[in-house]
Each structure stands twice: as structure tokens, then as C-alpha cells.
N, C-alpha and C positions, 0 to 999 in steps of 0.2 A: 797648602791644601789645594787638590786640583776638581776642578769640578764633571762632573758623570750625571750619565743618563741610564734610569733605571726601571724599565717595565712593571708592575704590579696589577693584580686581576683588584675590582672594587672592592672587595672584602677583604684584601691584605690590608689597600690605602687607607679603609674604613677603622679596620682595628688599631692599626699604627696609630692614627690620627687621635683616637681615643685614650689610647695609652699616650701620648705626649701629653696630651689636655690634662689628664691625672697627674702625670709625671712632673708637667710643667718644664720641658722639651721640648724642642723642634724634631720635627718626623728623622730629619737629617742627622741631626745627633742620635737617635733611636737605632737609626743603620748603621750608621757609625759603631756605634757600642756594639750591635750586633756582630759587623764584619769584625771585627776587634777580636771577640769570644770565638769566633767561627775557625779565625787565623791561628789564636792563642792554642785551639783545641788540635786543629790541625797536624800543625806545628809539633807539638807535643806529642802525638801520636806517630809523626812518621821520625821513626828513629836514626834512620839513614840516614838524612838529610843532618838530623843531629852529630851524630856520629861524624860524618863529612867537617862539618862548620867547627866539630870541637878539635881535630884530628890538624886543622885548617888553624885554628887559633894558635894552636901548642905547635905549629910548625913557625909561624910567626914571631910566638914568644923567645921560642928559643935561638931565634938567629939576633934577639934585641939585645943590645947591651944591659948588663943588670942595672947600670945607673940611671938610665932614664926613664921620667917618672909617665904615668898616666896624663897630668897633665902635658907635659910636652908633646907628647904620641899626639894628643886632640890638637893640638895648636898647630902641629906640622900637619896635621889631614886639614884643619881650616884652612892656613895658606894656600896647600897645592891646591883646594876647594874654587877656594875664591883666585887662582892665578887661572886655574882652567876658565872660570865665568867669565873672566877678563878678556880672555882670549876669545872665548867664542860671541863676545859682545864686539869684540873691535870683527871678527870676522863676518858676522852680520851687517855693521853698518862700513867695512867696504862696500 
């Protein structure tokens, strides 16, 4: 989680603030949920971009061997994950 700075007029911060007290939330979890819904709805509406990513999947599926599993797929994106981190830790503390 990375942290942000985010303007609100006194009546946004007021209501938020009130809704977490009820809620028993932090304001920060409140926006959270909120950008969450805002993304999910988003997202959902622009088709294209769907259309692109699912077009983009089944192009990837299809060049995978049928024997390998879902899990393996995650384990080989963790490795290259963490061999890139690796890499750009040793290349920061040159």
C-alpha cells in the first residue's frame, strides 16, 4: 500500500468522518472502499478496454502449453518478480 495526498472541502472531511465513527473505520479505509467501487464501476463500463484484456488473455492462453497448471504460471511471475527486485536492489546500492 502506498501512501497519497488527497484535498477535501470541510464538509466532505466532516461527513466521512462521521460515517467511519458509525461505521467504526478509518476515513482511509472509507476512500479506499470508495475508489475500489469507483474502479470496479468504471472498469465495468468501459468495454474496450475489456474487450482488449480478454482478447490479450486468450492470446496468452493459447500460445501455453495445456499441461501447465495455474499454479505454476503464479510461481514463474513470482520468481521473474522477485529476480527483477533483486536486480534493482543490487543496482541502487551500487
Amino acid at each position: 500500500m502506498q501512501r497519497t495526498n488527497i484535498y477535501l472541502d470541510e464538509r466532505q472531511l466532516r461527513a466521512l468522518k462521521h460515517i467511519a465513527i458509525e461505521d467504526r473505520q478509518s476515513v482511509a479505509e472509507l476512500i479506499r472502499c470508495a475508489v475500489d467501487a469507483y474502479l470496479a464501476k468504471r472498469l465495468a463500463e468501459d468495454t474496450a478496454w475489456r474487450d482488449r484484456l480478454l482478447q490479450l488473455l486468450s492470446d496468452v492462453q493459447s500460445r501455453m502449453p495445456a499441461d501447465v497448471t495455474p499454479e505454476e504460471i503464479e510461481a514463474d511471475i513470482s520468481a521473474a518478480r522477485d529476480e527483477i527486485r533483486q536486480e534493482r536492489r543490487a543496482a541502487r546500492s551500487r
